[in-house]
Residue, then its C-alpha position, 0 to 999 in steps of 0.5 A: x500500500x503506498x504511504x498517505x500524507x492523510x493517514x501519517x499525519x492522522x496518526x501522527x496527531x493521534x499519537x501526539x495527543x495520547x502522548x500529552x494525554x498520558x502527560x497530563x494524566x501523570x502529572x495530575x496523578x502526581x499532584x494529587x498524590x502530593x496533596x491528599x498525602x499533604x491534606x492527610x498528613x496535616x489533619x493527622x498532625x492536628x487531630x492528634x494533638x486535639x486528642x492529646x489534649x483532651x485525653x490527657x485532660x480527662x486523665x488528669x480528672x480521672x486522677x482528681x477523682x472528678x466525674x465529668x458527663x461524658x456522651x458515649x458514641x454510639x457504633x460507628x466507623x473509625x476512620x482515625x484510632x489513637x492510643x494513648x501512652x504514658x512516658x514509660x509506654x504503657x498504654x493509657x487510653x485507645x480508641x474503641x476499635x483500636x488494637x490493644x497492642x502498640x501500634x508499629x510506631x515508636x514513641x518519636x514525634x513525627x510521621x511513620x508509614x507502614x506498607x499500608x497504614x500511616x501514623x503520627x506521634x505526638x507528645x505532650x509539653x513535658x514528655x509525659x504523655x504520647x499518642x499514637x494517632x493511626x489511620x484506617x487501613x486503605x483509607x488514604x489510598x481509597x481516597x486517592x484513587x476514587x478522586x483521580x477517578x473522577x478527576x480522569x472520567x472527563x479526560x477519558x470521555x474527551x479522548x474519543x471525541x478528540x481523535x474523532x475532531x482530529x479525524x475531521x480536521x485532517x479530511x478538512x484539510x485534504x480537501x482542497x487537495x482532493x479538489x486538485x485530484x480530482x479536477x486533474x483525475x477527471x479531466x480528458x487528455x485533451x484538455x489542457x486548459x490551466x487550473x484555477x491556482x486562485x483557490x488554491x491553498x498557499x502549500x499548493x500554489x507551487x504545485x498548481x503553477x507546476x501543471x499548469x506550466x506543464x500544460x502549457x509546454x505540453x499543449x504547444x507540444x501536442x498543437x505542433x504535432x497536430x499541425x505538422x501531422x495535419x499539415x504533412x497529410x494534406x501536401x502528401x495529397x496531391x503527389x500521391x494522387x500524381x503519383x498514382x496517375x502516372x502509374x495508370x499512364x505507365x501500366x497502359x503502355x507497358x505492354x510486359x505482363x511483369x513490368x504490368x504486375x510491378x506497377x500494380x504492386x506499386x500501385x497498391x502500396x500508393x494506395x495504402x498510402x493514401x489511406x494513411x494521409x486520409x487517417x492522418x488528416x481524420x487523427x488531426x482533425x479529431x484531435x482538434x476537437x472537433x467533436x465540440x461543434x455540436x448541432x440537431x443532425x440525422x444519424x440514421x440518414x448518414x449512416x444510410x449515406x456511409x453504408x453505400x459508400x461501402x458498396x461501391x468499395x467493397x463486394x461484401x453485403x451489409x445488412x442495415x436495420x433501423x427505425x422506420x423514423x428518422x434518428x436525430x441526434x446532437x453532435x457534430x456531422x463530420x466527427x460523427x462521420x468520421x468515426x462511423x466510416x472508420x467502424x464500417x471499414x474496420x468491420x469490412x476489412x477484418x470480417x471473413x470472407x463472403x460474410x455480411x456486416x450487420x448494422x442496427x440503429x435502435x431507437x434510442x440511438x443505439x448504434x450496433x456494427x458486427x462482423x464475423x471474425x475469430x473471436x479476439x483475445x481479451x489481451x488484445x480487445x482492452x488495448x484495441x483503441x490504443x494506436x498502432x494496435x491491430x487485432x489481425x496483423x496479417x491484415x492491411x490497415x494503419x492501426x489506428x483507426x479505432x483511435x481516431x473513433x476513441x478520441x472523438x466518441x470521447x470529446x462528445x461524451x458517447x458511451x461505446x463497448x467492444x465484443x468479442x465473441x459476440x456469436x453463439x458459435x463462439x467468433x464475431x466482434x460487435x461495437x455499440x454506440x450509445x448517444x443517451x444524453x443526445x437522444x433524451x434532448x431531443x426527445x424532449x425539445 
């Protein structure tokens, strides 16, 4: 598969915005750590010293022997324990579900950890008492976890909907390009006009300009070659038609059976000649564009026209079907011209030997020349509008008379197909016309 600006960038944005999400997660990850370790950390610092306080002060009325009313707790969940100690470490006071054993924390003021609990130890002014300040088991851990859950929830719902703004913002991109792809996709080889660089983007002006100075050498280029192939056929024209009568001249005074034949000969190759001058004058004036020059024309009435043209140039039968009415159509008489003489010529010199060619022209313009031939390869049939490509090399021809038919058919817009087989028996090749657009206008009007 070859590579797409599109996809690497696509990807490429992808990834860099996993990249800073995961950035951003880390770090909220770590800043919240800071600070719930930071919050707990002080409120076990100042809840044990509020305990010592009091613990010591029932302590010392305890001692009094003064009674104070005290309200008992009822059950509840204790997410603090303490215990309390005298200098020498035995226990005082504990909180109710506090263990009796000491806690794993020695009596030193400050901050212990264990793998899963933390503690604080505070003593009282004069060392007499210390306390042993424990929170629940997970409790910390808990916390942090269920507010980076609600703190990543969002960022999480976020991420879809990123990749999928970043995923419209990429076909946003691409579609100027995929303008310029398609104007140049669609165009037809003849058509070189310049492109509008106008509403191009800055990064494709260079690239528009590119083309279109391409087009304009290439387009001077191909009108040198039309001129010169159109120019060269039409002074061949008269020499060769001399040529050819002088050869008549000279095959009535010879009177040497040989020299007669070799004039002959030469005779024929003059005329295989001049068939070339006249497609090279039909290649120049389809390349032309011709077939632009669109007009209301009779199509059953030419082609009735060109079938008996054939029949003076050629012994072979033609079998001519179409509508008891007129065929109108839009397009140009001569282009059109061109192209139906080229397909009866084709189909007469490739047809077998006292075969008929049958023609039909249907009333939704539907144009059908058959011959009977040996079937053609499908190698050789999907290449058979290419110049100089010949379906039977041992026949006589220029090999680009179905070209001519391709460029013209092309510049109208006409739909045509090649068959072969196209018989039952397993030989034959059928070329069909459609002319839709024109015949719906007309049928309209």
């Amino acid at each position: 598969m070859r590579p797409s600006i599109a996809r690497k960038l696509y990807y490429s944005l992808i990834l860099l915005l996993l990249a800073l999400w995961l950035g951003v997660v880390a770090s909220v990850t770590w800043v919240l750590e800071y600070e719930t370790n930071e919050v707990f950390d002080s409120s076990l610092q100042e809840t044990s010293q509020r305990i010592l306080s009091l613990a010591v002060r029932e302590l010392q009325l305890q001692e009094s022997n003064r009674q104070l009313p005290l309200a008992e707790p009822g059950d509840h969940d204790e997410y603090l324990t303490y215990q309390l100690f005298s200098q020498d470490g035995a226990m005082l006071m504990r909180s109710h579900i506090a263990p009796e054993t000491a806690f794993a924390a020695p009596l030193k003021v400050g901050f212990y950890k264990t793998d899963d609990q933390h503690f604080y130890v505070e003593s009282s002014k004069d060392g007499a008492y210390w306390i042993k300040l424990a929170e629940r088991k997970g409790h910390r851990k808990s916390t942090f976890y269920s507010t980076l859950r609600l703190l990543l929830l969002p960022l999480g719902a976020l991420l879809p909907l990123a990749i999928l703004a970043v995923y419209f913002a990429v076909r946003t991109v691409q579609k100027s390009i995929f303008k310029l792809d398609n104007e140049l996709s669609t165009r037809g080889s003849r058509d070189l006009h310049p492109l509008d660089t106008k509403v191009l983007p800055r990064e494709l002006m260079g690239l528009g300009n590119t083309v279109n100075l391409l087009m304009a050498r290439l387009k001077v280029a191909l009108e040198a070659e039309r001129t010169f192939t159109a120019n060269s056929a039409h002074e061949l024209r008269t020499p060769i038609a001399s040529a050819m009568a002088q050869l008549d001249v000279l095959r009535e005074e010879l009177t040497c059976p040989s020299a007669q034949a070799r004039v002959a000969d030469a005779k024929g190759m003059m005329e295989r000649l001049q068939q070339m001058t006249v497609k090279l004058l039909q290649l120049a004036r389809a390349e032309s564009g011709a077939a632009f020059n669109v007009e209301k024309m009779n199509l059953s009435a030419l082609i009735e026209m060109l079938v008996r043209d054939l029949s003076f140039r050629s012994p072979r039968s033609v079998q001519f079907a179409s509508p008891k009415h007129a065929v109108w159509v839009m397009g140009d008489l001569d282009a059109l011209g061109i192209v139906i003489q080229n397909l009866l010529e084709n189909a007469d010199r490739y047809a077998s030997p006292d075969s008929p060619l049958q023609i039909k022209l249907s009333a939704d313009a539907t144009l059908s020349i058959r011959n009977d031939c040996a079937a053609i390869p499908d190698e050789i049939l999907k290449n058979l509008c290419d110049r100089f490509v010949r379906a039977d090399q041992t026949k006589s021809g220029s090999g680009i008379g179905l070209s001519i038919v391709d460029t013209i058919l092309g510049q109208c817009g006409r739909q045509f197909s090649l068959h072969s087989p196209c018989y039952e028996n397993g030989r034959g090749f059928d070329i069909r016309i459609a002319f839709p657009a024109a015949y719906e206008q007309i049928s309209n009007a």
